[in-house]
C-alpha positions, -999 to 999 in steps of 0.1 A, spaced: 376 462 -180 364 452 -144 378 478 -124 361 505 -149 328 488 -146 338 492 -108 348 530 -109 318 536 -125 297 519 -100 311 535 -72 307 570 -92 272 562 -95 267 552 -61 290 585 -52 262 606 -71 233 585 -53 243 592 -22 253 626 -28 215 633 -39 200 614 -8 224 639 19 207 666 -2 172 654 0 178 645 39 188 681 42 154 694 30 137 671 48 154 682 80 146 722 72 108 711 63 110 690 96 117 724 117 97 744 100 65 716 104 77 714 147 78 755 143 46 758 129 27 728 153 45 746 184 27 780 173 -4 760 171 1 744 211 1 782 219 -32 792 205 -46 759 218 -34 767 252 -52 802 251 -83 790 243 -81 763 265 -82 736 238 -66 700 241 -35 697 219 -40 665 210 -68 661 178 -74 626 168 -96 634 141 -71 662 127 -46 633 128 -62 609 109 -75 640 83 -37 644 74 -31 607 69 -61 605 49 -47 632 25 -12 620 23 -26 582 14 -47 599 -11 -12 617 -30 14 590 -20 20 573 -52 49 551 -42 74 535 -39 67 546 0 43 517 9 12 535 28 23 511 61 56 532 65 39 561 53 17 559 85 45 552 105 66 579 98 39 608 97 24 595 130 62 593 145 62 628 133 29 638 146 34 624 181 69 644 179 54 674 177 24 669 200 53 660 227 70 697 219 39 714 220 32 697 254 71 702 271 66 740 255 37 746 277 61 739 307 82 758 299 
């Protein structure tokens, strides 16, 4: 009776991580198409002449994504991660204007 209970746990935990390659595979494409879109943006910044970095556009976005998070992400790591993503793609936009 054990080793069922056991082949059905590591089914489950099979399926589990099955979903979570998926989900990490969708957040990778939205990922490059976020650093695709913000290195578009550098581009028209550079033309006008306008600093890439926007603290107050920064802290708009984390504003709206605390308003909609709803958990389990606690807002701490939320912040984390979006400004690690942010600051990602202000870097690109800045090596893209070397280059």
């Amino acid at each position: 009776m054990s080793e069922l209970k056991d082949s059905q746990w590591l089914h489950a935990l099979k399926e589990r991580r099955k979903r979570i390659d998926q989900i990490d595979q969708k957040l990778l494409s939205l990922l490059n198409q976020r650093l695709s879109i913000a290195l578009e943006i550098g581009a028209m910044k550079r033309e006008r002449g306008e600093k890439i970095y926007d603290p107050q556009r920064e802290e708009q976005i984390l504003q709206k994504l605390h308003l909609r998070n709803r958990g389990p992400l606690r807002s701490e790591d939320l912040t984390k991660i979006f400004k690690k993503i942010m600051i990602v793609c202000r870097k690109s936009q800045i090596r893209s204007d070397s280059c």
